[in-house]
C-alpha positions as CSV (number, residue, x, y, z in Angstrom):
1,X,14.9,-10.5,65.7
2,X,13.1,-11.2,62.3
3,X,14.1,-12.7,59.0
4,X,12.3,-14.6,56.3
5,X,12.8,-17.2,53.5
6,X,13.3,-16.6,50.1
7,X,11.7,-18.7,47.5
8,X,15.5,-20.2,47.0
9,X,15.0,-21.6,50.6
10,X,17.5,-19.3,51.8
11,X,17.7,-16.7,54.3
12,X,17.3,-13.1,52.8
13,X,19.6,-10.2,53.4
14,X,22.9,-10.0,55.3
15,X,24.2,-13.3,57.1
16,X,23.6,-11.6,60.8
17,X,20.8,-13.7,61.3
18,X,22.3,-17.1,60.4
19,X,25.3,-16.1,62.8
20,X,23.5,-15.3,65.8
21,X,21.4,-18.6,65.9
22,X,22.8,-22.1,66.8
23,X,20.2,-24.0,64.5
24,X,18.4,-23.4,61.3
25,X,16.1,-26.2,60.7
26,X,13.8,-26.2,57.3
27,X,10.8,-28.2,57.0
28,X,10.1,-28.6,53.2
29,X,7.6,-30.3,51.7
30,X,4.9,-29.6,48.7
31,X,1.1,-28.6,49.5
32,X,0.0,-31.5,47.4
33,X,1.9,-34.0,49.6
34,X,1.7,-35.6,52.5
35,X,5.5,-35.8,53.6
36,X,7.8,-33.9,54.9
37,X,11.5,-33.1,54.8
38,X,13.5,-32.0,57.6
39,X,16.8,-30.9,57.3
40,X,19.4,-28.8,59.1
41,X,21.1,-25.9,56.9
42,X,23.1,-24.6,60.3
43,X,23.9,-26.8,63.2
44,X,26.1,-25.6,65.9
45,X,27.0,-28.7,67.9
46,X,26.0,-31.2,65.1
47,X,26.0,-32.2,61.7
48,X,24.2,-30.6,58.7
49,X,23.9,-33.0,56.5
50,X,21.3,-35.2,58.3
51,X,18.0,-35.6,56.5
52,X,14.7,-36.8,58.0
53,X,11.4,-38.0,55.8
54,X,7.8,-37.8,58.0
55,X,4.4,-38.9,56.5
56,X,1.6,-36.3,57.6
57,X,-1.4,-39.2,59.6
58,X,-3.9,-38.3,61.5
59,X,-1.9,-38.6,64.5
60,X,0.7,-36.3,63.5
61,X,4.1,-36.6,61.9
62,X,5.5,-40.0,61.9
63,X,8.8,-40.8,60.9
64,X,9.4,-42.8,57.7
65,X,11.9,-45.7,58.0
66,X,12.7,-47.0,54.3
67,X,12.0,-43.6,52.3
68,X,13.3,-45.0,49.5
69,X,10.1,-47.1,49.2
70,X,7.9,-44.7,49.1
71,X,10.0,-42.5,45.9
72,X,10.1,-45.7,44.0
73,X,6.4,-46.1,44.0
74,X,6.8,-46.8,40.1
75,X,4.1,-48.2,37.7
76,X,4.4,-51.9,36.8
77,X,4.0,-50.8,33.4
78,X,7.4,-49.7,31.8
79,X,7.5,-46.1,30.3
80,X,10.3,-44.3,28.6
81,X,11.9,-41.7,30.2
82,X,12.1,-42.9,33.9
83,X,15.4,-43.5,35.2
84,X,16.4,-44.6,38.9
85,X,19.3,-43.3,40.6
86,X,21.2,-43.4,44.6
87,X,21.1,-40.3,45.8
88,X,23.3,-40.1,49.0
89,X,21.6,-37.8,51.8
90,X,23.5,-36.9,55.0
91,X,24.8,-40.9,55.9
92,X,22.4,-42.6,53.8
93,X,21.5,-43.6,50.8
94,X,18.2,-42.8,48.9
95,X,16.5,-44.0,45.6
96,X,14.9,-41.6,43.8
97,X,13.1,-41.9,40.1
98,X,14.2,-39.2,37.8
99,X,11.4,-38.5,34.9
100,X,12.4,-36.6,31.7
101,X,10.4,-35.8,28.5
102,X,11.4,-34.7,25.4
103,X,9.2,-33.7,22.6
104,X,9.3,-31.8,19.3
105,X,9.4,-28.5,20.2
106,X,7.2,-25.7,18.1
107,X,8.8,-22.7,19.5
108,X,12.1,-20.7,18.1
109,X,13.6,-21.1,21.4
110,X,12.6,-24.6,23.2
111,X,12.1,-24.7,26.6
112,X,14.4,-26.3,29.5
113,X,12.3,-26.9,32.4
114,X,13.7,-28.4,35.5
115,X,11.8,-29.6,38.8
116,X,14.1,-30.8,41.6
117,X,17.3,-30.6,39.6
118,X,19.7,-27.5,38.6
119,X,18.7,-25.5,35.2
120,X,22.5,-25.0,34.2
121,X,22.9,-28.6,35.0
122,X,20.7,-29.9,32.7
123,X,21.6,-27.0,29.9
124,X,25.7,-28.1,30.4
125,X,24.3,-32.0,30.5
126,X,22.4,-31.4,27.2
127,X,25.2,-30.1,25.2
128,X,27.9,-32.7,26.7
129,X,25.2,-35.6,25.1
130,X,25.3,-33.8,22.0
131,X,28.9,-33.3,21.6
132,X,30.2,-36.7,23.4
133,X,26.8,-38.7,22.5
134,X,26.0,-37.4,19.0
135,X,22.1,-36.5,20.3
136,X,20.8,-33.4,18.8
137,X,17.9,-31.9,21.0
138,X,18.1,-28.1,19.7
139,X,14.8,-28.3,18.5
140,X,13.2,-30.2,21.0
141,X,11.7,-29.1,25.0
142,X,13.2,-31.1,27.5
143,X,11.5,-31.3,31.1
144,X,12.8,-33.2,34.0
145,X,11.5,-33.8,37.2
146,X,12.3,-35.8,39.8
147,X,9.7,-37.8,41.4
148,X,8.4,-36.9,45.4
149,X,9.5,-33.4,45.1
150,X,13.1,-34.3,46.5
151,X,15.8,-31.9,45.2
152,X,18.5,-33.0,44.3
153,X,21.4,-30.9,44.4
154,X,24.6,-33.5,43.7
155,X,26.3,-34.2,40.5
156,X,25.8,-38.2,40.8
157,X,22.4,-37.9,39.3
158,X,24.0,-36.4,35.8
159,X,23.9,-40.4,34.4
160,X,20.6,-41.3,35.3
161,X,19.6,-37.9,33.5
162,X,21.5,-38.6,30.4
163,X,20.3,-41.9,30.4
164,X,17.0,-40.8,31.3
165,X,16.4,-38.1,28.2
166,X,18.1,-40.7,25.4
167,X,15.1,-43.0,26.6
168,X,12.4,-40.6,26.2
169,X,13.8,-39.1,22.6
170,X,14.3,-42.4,21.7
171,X,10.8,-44.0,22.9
172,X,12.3,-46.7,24.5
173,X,11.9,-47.8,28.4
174,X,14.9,-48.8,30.7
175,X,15.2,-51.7,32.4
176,X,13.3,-51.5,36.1
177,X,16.0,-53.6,37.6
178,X,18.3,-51.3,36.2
179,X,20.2,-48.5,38.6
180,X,22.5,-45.3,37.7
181,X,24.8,-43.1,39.1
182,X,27.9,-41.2,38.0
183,X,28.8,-37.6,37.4
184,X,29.6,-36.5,33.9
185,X,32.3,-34.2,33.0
186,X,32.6,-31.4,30.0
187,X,34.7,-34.1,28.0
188,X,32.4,-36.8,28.2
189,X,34.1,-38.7,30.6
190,X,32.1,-40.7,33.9
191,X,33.3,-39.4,37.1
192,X,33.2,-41.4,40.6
193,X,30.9,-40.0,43.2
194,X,31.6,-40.6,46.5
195,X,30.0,-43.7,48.9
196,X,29.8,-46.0,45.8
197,X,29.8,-49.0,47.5
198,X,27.2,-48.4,49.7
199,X,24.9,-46.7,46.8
200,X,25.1,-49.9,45.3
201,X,24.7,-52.0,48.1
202,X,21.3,-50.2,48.7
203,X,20.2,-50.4,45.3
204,X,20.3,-54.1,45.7
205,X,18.5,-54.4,48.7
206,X,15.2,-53.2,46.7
207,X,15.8,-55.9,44.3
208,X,18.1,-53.7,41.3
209,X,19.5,-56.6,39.5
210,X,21.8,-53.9,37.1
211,X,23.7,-51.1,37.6
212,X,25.8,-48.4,35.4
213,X,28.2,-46.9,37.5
214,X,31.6,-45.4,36.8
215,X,34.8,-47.3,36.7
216,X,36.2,-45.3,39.8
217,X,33.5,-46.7,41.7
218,X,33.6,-50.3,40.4
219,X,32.9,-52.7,43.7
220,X,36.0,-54.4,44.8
221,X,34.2,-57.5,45.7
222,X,31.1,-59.5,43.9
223,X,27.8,-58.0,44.8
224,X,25.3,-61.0,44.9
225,X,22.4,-60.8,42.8
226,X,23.7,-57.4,40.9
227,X,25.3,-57.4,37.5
228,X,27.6,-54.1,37.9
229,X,28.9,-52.4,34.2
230,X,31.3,-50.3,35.0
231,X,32.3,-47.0,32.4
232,X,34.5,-44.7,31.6
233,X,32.8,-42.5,29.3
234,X,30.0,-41.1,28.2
235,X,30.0,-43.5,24.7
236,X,30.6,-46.6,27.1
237,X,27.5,-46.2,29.2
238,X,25.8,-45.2,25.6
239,X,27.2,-48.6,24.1
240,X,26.0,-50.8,27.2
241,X,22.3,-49.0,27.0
242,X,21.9,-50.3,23.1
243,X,23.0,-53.8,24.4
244,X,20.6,-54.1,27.8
């Protein structure tokens, strides 16, 4: 029995092949990098939403225990355009740095380039901060990217995207102690994501002293050593940026 991969990461052709196996298990990882994703996109007798990280050494594959580490390997330096976010992987969370940069753009059609993030996403994102925000990049190219070639494939990181390309059209840095998550719908409004609490419990564990999150997902108790603003739209989470 044969079948291959598409560029997508999926399996090509009719689903016969994805039927008659117990376990598809995808190894990812770029040729410029020395780790490794493993993840399950079938799994028979277990769950599928499991996610392992492995460091290529010279003795092999090892397992990496705070992954989160190593994708916030940021510069002490602040530059604009960088935005952390929680990204929540099978039963964990994960912080990952989302880059954007926007720059005056010389062609009649300016490009949209996404790495690690969906293309519609970022179009639909782009026009919600220019309706709801009052940001007009028509004439600019926007690239994203989000940094140790994780995808990310959940609508949580729309905030830290938002957030991400005002600071990089604006020229001005984010906090580094500053955290965001939230979805963002057509109207402009900030969605709750799912596993709040412990996104922001993680996020203070690696010393994030702020955090915009939406309303929905506002922590029920105090979190020590973490100054949580909580919003409810798009103009709110704009509002509190101006002030930080």
């Amino acid at each position: 029995m044969v079948g291959h991969v598409t560029k997508d990461g999926t399996l090509a052709g009719p689903k016969v092949l994805e039927h008659c196996i117990d376990a598809s298990i995808l190894l990812e990882g770029e040729s410029d990098s020395r780790f490794r994703t493993l993840r399950s996109q079938k799994n028979r007798f277990g769950a599928v939403n499991e996610l392992g990280v492995f460091a290529m050494t010279e003795q092999g594959l090892r397992e990496v225990k705070n992954p989160s580490a190593i994708f916030l390997s940021r510069s002490e330096e602040q530059t604009p355009g960088s935005s952390v976010m929680v990204l929540w992987e099978g039963t964990r969370p994960l912080l990952v740095e989302i880059q954007a940069l926007v720059d005056h753009s010389m062609l009649a059609n300016p490009r949209r380039v996404a790495v690690g993030l969906d293309h519609n996403r970022l179009s639909l994102l782009l026009a919600v901060l220019h309706r709801h925000g009052g940001l007009q990049m028509s004439d600019q190219d926007v690239f994203v990217n989000v940094v140790g070639g994780v995808k990310v494939t959940e609508t949580s990181a729309d905030l830290a995207l938002i957030l991400a390309l005002i600071s990089s059209f604006r020229n001005r840095s984010l906090p580094q102690d500053l955290v965001v998550f939230g979805e963002v719908g057509l109207a402009g409004e900030i969605r709750p994501v799912p596993s709040g609490q412990e996104r922001i419990s993680e996020a203070a564990k690696h010393g994030f002293k702020r955090a915009i999150i939406p309303h929905g997902n506002a922590p029920k108790k105090p979190i020590k050593g973490m100054e949580v603003f909580t919003v409810k739209k798009l103009s709110d989470a704009l509002d509190i940026l101006g002030n930080l």
